[in-house]
C-alpha positions as CSV (number, residue, x, y, z in Angstrom):
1,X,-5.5,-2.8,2.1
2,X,-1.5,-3.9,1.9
3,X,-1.6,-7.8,1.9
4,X,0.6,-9.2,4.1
5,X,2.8,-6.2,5.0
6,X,3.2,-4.1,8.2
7,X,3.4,-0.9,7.9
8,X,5.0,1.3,10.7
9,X,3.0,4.6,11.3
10,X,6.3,5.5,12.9
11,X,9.9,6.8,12.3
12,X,13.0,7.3,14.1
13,X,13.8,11.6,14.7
14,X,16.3,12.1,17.0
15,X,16.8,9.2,18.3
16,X,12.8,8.8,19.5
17,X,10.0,7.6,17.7
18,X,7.9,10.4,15.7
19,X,4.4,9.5,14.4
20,X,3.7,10.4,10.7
21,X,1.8,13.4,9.7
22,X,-0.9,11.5,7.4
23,X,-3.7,14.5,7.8
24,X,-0.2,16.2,5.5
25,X,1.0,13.7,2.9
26,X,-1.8,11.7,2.6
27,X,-5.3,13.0,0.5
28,X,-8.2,11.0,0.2
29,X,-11.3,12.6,-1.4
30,X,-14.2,11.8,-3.9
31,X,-12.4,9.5,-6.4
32,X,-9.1,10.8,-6.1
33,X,-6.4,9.4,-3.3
34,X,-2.5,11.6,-3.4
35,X,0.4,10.5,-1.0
36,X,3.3,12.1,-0.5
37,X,5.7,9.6,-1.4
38,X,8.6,11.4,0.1
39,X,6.9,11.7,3.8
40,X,5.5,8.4,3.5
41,X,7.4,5.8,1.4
42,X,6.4,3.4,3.6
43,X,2.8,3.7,2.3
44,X,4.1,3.3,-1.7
45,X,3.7,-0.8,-2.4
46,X,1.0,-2.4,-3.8
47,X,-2.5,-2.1,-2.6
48,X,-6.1,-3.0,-2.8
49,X,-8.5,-0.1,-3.3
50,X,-12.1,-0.1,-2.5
51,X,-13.7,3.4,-3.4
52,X,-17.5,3.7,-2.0
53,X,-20.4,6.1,-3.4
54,X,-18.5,6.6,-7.6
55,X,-20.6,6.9,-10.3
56,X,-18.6,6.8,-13.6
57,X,-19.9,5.4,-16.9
58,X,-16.7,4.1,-17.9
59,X,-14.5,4.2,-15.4
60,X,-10.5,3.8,-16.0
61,X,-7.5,4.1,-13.3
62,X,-5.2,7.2,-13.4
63,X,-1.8,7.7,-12.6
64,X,-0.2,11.2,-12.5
65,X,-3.4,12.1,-15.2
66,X,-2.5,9.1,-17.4
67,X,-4.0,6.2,-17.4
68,X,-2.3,3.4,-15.4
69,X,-1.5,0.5,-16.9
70,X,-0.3,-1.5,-13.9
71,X,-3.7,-0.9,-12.1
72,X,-6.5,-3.6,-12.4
73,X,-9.8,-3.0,-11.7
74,X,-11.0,-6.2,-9.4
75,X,-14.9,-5.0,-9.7
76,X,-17.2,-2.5,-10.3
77,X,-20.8,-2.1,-9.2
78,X,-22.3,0.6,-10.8
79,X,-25.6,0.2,-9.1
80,X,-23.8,-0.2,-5.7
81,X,-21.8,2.4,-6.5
82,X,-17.9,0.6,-5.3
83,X,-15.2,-0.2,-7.1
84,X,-12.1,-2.1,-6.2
85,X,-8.9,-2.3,-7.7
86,X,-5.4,-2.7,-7.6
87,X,-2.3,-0.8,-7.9
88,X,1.2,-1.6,-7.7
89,X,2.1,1.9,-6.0
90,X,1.7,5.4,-5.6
């Protein structure tokens, strides 16, 4: 979820609107979510995450394989299996 923002699914190409090609620059799989931030910048702000049916032990938000520092996790319910958290970007 982007709080408060609008977000056009949309873009000007040659002088009519084109829609975005999300099934291309945008990957969301088991645990993992990629966007192609040149394709769709207007998708890089921050956002609240809710990822349903993760089991981790421990589990810790990555950025580009690190781990993020900017990220919060809001909750985790190990036996419902969700967590939410935040991120300031892609």
């Amino acid at each position: 979820s982007y709080t408060n923002k609008n977000i056009l699914l949309v873009k000007m190409s040659a002088g009519e609107d084109d829609r975005l090609n999300l099934d291309a620059d945008l990957n969301i799989s088991q645990g993992k979510i990629i966007l192609n931030q040149n394709n769709l910048p207007q998708l890089n702000l921050p956002a609240t995450i809710i990822l349903n049916n993760i089991d981790f032990n421990s589990p810790k938000i990555l950025k580009d394989g690190a781990e993020c520092a900017a990220c919060q996790i809001i909750g985790y319910g190990r036996s419902a299996k969700t967590i939410t958290f935040s991120v300031p970007g892609f």
